[in-house]
C-alpha positions in Angstrom: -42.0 -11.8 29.2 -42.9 -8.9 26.3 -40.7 -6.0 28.8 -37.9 -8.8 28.3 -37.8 -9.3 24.9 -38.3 -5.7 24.4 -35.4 -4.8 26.5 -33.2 -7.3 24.7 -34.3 -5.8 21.5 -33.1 -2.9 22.9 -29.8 -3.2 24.4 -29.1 -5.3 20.7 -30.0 -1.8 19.1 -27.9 -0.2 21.5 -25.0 -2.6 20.5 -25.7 -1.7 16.7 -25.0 2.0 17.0 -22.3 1.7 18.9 -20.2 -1.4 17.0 -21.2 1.5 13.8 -19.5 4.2 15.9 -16.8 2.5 16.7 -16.1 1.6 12.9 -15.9 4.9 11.7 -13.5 6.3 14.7 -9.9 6.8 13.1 -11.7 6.6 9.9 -9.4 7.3 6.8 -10.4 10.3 4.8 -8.8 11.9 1.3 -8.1 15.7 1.1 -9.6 17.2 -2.5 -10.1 14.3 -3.7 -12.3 15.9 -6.7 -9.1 18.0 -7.5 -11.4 20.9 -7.8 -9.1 23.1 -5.3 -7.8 25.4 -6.5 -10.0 25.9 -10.0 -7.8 26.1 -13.4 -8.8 28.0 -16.3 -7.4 27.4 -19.8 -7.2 24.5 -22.1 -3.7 23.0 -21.4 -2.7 20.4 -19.0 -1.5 22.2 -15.8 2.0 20.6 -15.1 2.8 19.5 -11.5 0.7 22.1 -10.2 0.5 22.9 -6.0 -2.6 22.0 -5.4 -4.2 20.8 -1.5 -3.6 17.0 -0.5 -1.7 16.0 -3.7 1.9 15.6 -5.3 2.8 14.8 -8.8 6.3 13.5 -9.8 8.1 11.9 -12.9 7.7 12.5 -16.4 6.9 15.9 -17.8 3.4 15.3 -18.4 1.7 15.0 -15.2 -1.1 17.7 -13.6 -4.5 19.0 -14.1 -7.2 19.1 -16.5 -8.7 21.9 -15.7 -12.5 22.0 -17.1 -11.9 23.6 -20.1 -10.0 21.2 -21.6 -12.6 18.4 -20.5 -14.5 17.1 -23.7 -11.6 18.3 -26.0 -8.9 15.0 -25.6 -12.2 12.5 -25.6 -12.0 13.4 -22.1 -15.6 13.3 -19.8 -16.9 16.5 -18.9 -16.9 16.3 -15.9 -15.3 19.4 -14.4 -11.8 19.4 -13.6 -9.4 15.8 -13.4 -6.0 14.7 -12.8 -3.8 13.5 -15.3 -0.8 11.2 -15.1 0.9 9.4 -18.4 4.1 7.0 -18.5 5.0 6.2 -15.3 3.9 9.7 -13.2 2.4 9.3 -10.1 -0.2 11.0 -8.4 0.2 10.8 -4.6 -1.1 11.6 -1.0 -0.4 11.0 2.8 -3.1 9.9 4.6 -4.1 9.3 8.0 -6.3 7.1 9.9 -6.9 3.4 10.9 -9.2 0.8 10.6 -10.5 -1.3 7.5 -11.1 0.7 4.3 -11.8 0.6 0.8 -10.7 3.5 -1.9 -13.0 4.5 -4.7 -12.5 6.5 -7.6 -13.5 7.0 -11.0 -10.5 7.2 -14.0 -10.5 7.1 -18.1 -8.0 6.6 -20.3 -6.2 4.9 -23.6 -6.3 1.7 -22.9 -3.6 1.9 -20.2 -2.7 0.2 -16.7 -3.1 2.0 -13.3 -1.5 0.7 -10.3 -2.5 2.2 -7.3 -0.4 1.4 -4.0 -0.9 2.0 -0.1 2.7 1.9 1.1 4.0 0.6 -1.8 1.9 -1.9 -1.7 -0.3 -2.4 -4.7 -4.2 -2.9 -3.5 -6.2 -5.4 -5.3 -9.4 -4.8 -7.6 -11.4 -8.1 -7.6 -8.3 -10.1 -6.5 -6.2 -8.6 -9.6 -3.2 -5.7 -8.3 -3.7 -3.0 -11.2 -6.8 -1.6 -13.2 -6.5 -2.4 -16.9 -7.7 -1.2 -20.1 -8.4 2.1 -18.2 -11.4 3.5 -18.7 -11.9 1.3 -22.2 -9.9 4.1 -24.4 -9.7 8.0 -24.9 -13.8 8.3 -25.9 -14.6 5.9 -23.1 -16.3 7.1 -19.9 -15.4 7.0 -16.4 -15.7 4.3 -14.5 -15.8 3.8 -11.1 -13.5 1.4 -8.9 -13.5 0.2 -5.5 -10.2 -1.6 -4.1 -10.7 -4.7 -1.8 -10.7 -3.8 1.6 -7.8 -3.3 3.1 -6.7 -2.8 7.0 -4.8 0.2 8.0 -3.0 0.4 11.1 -2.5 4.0 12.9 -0.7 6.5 11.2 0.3 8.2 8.1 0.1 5.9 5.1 0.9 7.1 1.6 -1.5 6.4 -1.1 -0.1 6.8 -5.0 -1.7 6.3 -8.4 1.3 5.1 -10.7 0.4 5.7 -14.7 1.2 2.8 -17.3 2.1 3.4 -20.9 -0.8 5.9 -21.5 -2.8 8.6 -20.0 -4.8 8.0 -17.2 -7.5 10.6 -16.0 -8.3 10.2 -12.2 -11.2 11.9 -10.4 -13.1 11.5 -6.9 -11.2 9.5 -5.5 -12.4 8.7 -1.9 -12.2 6.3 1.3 -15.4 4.2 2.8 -16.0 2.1 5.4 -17.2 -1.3 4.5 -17.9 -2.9 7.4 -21.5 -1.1 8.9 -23.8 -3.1 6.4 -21.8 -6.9 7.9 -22.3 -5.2 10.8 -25.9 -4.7 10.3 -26.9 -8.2 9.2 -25.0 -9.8 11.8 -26.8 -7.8 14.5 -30.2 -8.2 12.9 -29.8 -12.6 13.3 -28.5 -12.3 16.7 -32.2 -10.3 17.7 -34.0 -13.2 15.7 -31.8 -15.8 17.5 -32.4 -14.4 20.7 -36.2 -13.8 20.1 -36.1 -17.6 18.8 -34.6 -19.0 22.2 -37.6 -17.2 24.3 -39.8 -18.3 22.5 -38.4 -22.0 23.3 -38.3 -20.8 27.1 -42.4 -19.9 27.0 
């Protein structure tokens, strides 16, 4: 009876590692999302600058912070940042499939960033923008995390649309949320199955 329940232990493990696999296949990833490539020197905003992963567009006041200018505007320092302001976006195809949620961290004067997949807005605790950005120009950065959200294969494009103010975006990133559900679900089906032997003996 002990090699059985050991072996169901087992193949239940086995299961585990490979529903976790399977979750990260077709993950979706961000290019430079730290906007640290290429490095800027100087301390003036670098307008719609070529940079890997990214495109600005809009206004005239859209592009980089390089690190320089960081701790000058009431701005983190933090190294260097994206910067959009009144209506600029920010924006970048990416690939992949499966469920996701973005992160990244942003500061700015009291603004309102929308950030959309497709055009369509994702949701931060249920609510379609982030407000009062970063609580004003001397605030720090704070971190968000969109709801999840499920991506079907192919290229999707992600955009970060500026309100009335600045808004200063950094690390922005994609993670996979379901492993830890994952996890927990497998981890009651072993004590459900170890539950029913027992019964059985």
């Amino acid at each position: 009876m002990k090699k059985s329940r050991i072996l169901a232990m087992a193949v239940l493990s086995m299961t585990l590692v490979a529903m976790i696999n399977l979750s990260a296949v077709g993950a979706v990833t961000v290019t430079n999302g730290g906007f640290e490539d290429p490095a800027y020197s100087g301390d003036q905003l670098v307008l719609f600058p070529s940079i890997p992963g990214w495109t600005f567009a809009g206004t005239d006041n859209a592009g980089i912070l390089p690190a320089d200018v960081t701790g000058v505007w009431g701005i983190p320092t933090d190294g260097q940042c994206a910067a959009i302001w009144g209506g600029a976006t920010l924006a970048q195809t990416i690939s992949g499939s499966g469920t996701t949620t973005f992160t990244f961290f942003v500061q700015g004067y009291d603004s309102v960033l929308t950030v959309t997949l497709d055009y369509t807005p994702l949701t931060f605790g249920g609510t379609p923008s982030v407000s009062t950005v970063g609580g004003g120009k001397n605030g720090p950065m704070i971190q968000y995390t969109s709801d999840p959200i499920t991506i079907d294969a192919g290229d999707h494009t992600l955009k970060f649309i500026a309100g009335s103010s600045w808004s200063f975006i950094d690390n922005v990133a994609a993670a996979v949320p379901e492993p830890a559900c994952i996890t927990l679900l497998t981890t009651g089906l072993i004590g459900l199955s170890m539950r029913a032997r027992r019964k059985r003996i």
